[in-house]
N, C-alpha and C positions, 0 to 999 in steps of 0.2 A: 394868324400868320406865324409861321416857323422864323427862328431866326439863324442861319448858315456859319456853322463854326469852322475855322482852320480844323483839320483833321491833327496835324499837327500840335498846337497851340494845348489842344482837345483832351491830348493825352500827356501832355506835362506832368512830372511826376508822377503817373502808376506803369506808363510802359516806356516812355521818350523823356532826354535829357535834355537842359540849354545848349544852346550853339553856342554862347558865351559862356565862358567859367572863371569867374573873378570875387575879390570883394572889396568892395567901397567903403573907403575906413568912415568918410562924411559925403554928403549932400552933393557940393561944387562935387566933388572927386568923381560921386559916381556920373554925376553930369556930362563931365567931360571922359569920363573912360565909354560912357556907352555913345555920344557921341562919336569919339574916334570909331568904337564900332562899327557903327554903322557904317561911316563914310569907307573906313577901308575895306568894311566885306561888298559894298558899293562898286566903288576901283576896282578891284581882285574880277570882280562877276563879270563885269563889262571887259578887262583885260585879256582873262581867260575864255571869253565868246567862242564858242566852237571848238573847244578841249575836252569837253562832257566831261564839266564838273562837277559832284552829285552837291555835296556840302563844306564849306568852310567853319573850320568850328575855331574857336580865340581863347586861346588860355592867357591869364596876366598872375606874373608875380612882380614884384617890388622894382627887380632889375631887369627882368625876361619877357618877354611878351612873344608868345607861340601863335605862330598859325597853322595848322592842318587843315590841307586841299587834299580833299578823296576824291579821284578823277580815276578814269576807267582810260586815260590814253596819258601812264608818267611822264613816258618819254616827250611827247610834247612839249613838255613843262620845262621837263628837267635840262633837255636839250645835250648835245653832245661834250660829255667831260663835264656834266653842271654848271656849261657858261649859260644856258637859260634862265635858271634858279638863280647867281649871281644877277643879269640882270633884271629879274623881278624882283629882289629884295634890295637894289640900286633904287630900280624907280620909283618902288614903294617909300621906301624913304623921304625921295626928295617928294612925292606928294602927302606926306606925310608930313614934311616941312611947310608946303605951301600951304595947304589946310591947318597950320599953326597945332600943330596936333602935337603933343610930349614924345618926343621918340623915345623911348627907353634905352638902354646901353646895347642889349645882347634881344637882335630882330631875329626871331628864328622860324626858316620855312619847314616846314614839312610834307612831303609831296604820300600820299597814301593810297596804293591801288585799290581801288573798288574789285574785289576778287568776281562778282554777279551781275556785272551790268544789266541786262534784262529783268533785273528784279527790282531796280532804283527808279524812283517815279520821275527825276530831274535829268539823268541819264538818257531816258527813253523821252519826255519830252524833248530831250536837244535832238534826237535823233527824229521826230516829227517835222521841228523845223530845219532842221536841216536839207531834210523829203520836200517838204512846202517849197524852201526855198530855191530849189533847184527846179523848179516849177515842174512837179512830178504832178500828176492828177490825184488831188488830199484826198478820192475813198480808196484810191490804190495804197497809196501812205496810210492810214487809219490799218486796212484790214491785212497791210504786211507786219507793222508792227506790233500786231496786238496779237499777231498767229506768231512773231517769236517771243511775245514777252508769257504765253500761257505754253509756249513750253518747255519753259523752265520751270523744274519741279518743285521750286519753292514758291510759285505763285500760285494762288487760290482763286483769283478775281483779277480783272482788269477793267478801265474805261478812261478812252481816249476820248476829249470836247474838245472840238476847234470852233471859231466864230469871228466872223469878221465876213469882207466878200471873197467869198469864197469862189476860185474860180474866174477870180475878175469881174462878177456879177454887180448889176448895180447898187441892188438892194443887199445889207447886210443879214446875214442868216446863222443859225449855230446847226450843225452838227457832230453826231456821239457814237458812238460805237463802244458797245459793253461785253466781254465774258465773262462766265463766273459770277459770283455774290460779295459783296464791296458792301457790309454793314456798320454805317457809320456809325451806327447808335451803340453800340459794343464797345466800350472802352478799353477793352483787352485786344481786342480785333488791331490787328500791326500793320496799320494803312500807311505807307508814302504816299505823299499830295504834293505837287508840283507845277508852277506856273510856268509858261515862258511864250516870246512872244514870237512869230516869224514877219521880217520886215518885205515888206514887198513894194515894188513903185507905184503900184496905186492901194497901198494902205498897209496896216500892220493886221496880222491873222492874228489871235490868243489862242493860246492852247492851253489845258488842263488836263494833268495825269491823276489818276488813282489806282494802288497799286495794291491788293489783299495779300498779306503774304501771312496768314495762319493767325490761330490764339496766343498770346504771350500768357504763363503765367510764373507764380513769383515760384523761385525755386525752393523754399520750403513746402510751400503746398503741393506743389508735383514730388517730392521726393515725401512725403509722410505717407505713412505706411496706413493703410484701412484697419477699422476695429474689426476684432476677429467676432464673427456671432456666437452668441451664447445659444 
């Protein structure tokens, strides 16, 4: 029996970076910074519901602690004249307080357009459920958005998995819909992987994106020059 990696997880360090970026001078310290992590990109996720957030990434220094939101709708966010940003880094705070969490001095947001949305595997999942949830019939959902995310010319591969009952049926069932070649075993292969879930009143769907968008490789090896033949 095979054992199922995050595609994500997968390629830490040779093509993908942490969504955290900090460091832990001891033990307790980093306890509690990756704690706070969690709980706030936690908050943030469920906040933000229905904004097509792609990822939250957390930088920490000493006195600063950054969040960067790459969402594919700023305005949302940002709201008019930045009274939205105000009060998301209000409320963050105070649950920031209630969670006993260290606030640091200087909370700073950063809101970052996703320039591709049809190329983001968490993007395109919101936009599944959001299909689902509108109670659209999921193989109409499945084969509109899988005909706009192939074509965009930076995608290679696609496949959308929903499961749950589908349909309102009794029994629970998964279906998939695939184009393109999605090679997980390639560690160069620059896969997005994305969960998310659509809520319905008689149950929750799951959805699962994977997204091929080509070979990464390291820019010295593409840029060296071939040996000339003798």
């Amino acid at each position: 029996m095979t054992h199922v990696v995050h595609p994500f997880s997968h390629r830490l360090g040779i093509i993908r970076d942490w969504k955290s970026r900090w460091f832990g001078k001891d033990r307790n310290l980093f306890v509690d910074q990756l704690r706070a992590d969690v709980l706030v990109r936690a908050w943030l996720t469920k906040k933000l519901r229905g904004m097509f957030v792609s990822v939250i990434e957390i930088e920490r220094s000493e006195k600063q602690y950054r969040i960067m939101i790459h969402t594919s709708r700023p305005g949302m966010i940002i709201g008019r004249g930045g009274d939205g940003i105000e009060k998301l880094r209000a409320g963050l705070k105070k649950e920031m307080h209630r969670l006993k969490i260290i606030v640091p001095q200087d909370v700073k947001l950063d809101i970052v357009e996703v320039a591709n949305p049809e190329a983001d595997a968490a993007i395109v999942a919101a936009m599944v459920s959001e299909g689902i949830e509108k109670r659209l019939p999921f193989r109409r959902v499945l084969k509109t958005t899988i005909e706009k995310v192939m074509a965009n010319r930076d995608v290679l591969g696609a496949r959308i998995q929903v499961s749950g009952r589908l349909g309102g049926a009794e029994m629970a069932r998964r279906e998939q819909i695939k184009r393109g070649g999605i090679p997980l075993q390639t560690l160069r292969a620059d896969i997005d992987f994305a969960r998310e879930k659509a809520h319905m009143t008689y149950g929750v769907i799951g959805i699962k994106v994977w997204i091929y968008r080509g070979m990464k490789f390291d820019q010295k090896t593409t840029n060296r020059t071939p040996k000339r033949e003798k």
